[in-house]
C-alpha positions as CSV (number, residue, x, y, z in Angstrom):
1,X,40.3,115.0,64.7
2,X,42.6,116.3,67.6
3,X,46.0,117.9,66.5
4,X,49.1,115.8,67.8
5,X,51.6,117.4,69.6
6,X,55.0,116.2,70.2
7,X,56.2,116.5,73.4
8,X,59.6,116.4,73.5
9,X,61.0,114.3,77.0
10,X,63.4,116.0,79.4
11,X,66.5,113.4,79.2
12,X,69.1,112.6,81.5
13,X,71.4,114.3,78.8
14,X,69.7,117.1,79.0
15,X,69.5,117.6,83.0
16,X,73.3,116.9,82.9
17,X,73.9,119.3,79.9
18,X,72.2,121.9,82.1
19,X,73.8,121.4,85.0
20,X,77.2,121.7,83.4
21,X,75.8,125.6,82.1
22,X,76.9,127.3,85.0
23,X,79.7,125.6,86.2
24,X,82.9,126.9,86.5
25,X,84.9,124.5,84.5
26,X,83.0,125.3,81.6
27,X,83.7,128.9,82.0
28,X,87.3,127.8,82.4
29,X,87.0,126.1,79.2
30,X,85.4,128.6,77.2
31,X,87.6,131.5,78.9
32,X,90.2,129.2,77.5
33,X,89.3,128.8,73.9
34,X,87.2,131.6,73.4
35,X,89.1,134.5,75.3
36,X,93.4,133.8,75.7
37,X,93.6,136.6,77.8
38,X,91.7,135.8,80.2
39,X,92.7,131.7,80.3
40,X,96.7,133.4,81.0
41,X,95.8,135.0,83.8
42,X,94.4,131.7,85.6
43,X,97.7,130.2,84.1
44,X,99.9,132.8,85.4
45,X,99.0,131.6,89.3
46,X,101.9,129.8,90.6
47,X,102.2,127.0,92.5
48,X,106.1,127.1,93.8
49,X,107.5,130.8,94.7
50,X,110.7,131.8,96.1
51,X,111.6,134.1,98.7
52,X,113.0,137.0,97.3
53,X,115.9,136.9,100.6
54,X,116.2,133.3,99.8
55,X,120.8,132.5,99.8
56,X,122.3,131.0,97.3
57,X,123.6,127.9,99.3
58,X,120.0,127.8,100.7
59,X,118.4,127.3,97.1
60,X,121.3,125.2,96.0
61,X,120.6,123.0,99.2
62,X,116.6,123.3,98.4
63,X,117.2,122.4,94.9
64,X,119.8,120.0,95.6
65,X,117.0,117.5,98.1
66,X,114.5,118.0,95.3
67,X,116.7,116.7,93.3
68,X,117.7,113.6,95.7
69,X,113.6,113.3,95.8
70,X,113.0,113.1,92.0
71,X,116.1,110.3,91.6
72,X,114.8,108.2,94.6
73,X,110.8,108.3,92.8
74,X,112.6,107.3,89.3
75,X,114.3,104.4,90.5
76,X,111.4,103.7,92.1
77,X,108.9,103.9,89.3
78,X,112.0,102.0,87.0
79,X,112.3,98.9,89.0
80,X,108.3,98.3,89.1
81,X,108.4,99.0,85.0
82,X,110.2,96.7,82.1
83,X,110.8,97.6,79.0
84,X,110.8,101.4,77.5
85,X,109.1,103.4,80.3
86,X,111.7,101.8,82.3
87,X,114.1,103.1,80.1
88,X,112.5,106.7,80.2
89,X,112.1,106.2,84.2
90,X,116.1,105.4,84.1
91,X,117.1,108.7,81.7
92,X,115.0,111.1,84.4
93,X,117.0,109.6,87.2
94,X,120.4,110.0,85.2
95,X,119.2,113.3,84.8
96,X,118.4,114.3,87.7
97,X,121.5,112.3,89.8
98,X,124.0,114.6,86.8
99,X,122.3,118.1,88.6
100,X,122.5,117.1,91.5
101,X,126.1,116.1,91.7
102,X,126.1,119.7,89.6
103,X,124.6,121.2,92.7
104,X,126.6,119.4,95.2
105,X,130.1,120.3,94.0
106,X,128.8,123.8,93.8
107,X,127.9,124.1,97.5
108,X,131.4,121.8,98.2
109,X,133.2,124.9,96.2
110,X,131.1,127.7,98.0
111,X,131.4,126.1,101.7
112,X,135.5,125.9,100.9
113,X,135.7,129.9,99.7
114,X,133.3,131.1,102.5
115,X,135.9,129.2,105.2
């Protein structure tokens, strides 16, 4: 009698599962879960930084068109919705329209006191 051996197929889910090993999102992941400090330091990166020399009135003018920006895409997004993420696309814009006229009368204020 011959022994049987059993051979065990490579998969697809297996190939995949490999190739996934050495990948950097999985060290992400595992840097994540497995190791906080590390996962804060990829966190830390930012993605908007301002210049140290930056003016007031130049921020509040910056912040003021980002502003403008963020109303203009909630209306958008509000009239192509109905119902309650309209409702949520409409408190954003209310928001955001309440800073900006904020930010507006601050630069009206500033412009009148530097003249």
């Amino acid at each position: 009698m011959t022994p049987i051996t059993k051979i065990t197929p490579q998969t697809e889910a297996d190939i995949e599962l490999e190739a996934l090993k050495d990948s950097a999102a999985t060290q992400r992941a595992l840097d994540y879960y497995l190791k906080p400090a590390v996962s804060q330091q990829f966190f830390e990166k930012k993605l908007f930084i301002v210049r140290s020399d930056l003016s007031q009135e130049e921020a509040m003018v910056n912040a003021s068109d980002y502003l403008r920006c963020a109303i203009a895409t909630a209306h958008g997004a509000a009239e192509s919705q109905q119902g309650s993420p309209r409702d949520l696309f409409l408190s954003v814009a209310h928001f955001a329209e309440s800073a900006k006229m904020l930010l507006d009368k601050a630069l009206d204020v500033q412009q009148v006191s530097v003249r």
